[in-house]
C-alpha positions as CSV (number, residue, x, y, z in Angstrom):
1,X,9.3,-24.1,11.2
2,X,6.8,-21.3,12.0
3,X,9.4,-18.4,11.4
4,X,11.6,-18.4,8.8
5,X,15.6,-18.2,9.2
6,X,17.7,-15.2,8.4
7,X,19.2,-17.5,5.6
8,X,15.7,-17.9,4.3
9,X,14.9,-14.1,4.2
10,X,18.5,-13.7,1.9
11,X,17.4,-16.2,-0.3
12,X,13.9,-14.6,-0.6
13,X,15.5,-11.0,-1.1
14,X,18.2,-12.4,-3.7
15,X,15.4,-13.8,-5.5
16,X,13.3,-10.6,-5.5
17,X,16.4,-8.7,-6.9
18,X,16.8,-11.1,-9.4
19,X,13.4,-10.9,-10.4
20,X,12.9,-6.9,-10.6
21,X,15.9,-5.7,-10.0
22,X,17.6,-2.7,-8.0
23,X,16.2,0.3,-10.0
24,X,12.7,-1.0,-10.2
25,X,12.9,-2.2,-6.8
26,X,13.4,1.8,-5.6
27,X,10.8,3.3,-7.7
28,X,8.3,0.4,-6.3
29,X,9.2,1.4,-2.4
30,X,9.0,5.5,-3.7
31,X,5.6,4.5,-5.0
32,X,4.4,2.4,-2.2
33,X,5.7,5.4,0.8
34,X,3.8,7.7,-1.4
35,X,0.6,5.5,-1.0
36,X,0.8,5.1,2.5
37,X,1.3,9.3,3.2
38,X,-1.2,10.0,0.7
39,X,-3.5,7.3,2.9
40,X,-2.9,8.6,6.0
41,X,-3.7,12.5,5.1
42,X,-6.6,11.7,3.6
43,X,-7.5,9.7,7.2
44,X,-6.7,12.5,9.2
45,X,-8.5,15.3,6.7
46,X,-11.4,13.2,7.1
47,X,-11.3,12.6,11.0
48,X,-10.6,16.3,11.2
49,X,-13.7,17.5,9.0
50,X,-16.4,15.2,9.3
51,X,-19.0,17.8,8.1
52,X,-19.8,17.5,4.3
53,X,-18.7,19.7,1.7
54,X,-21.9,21.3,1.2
55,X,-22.8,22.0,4.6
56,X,-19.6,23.5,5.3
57,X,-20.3,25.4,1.7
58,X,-23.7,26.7,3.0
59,X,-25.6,25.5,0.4
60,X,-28.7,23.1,0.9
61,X,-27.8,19.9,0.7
62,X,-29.5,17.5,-2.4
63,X,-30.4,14.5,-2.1
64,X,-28.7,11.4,-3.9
């Protein structure tokens, strides 16, 4: 009982599009995909630039 049937998986998604329906449903995966992209640039502008903005700027840097 460790995995669950393909029967099980149609009951859960019936149940899902019951609950929120189709339309919400689409604008709640658009939302999610833009999350994840947004995620992932931010990872690799930070990987890419690991200098601060103000060193990079050329101004001395302050102290928090």
């Amino acid at each position: 009982m460790g995995m669950l049937d393909w029967k099980h998986w149609m009951v859960l998604l019936l149940v899902v599009l019951v609950l929120f329906g189709g339309k919400r449903l689409r604008y709640i995966g658009s939302d999610l995909g833009e999350a994840i992209k947004g995620f992932r640039k931010s990872i690799a502008d930070q990987s890419e630039d690991p200098v601060g903005e103000s060193k990079r700027a050329g101004g001395p840097e302050r102290p928090h």
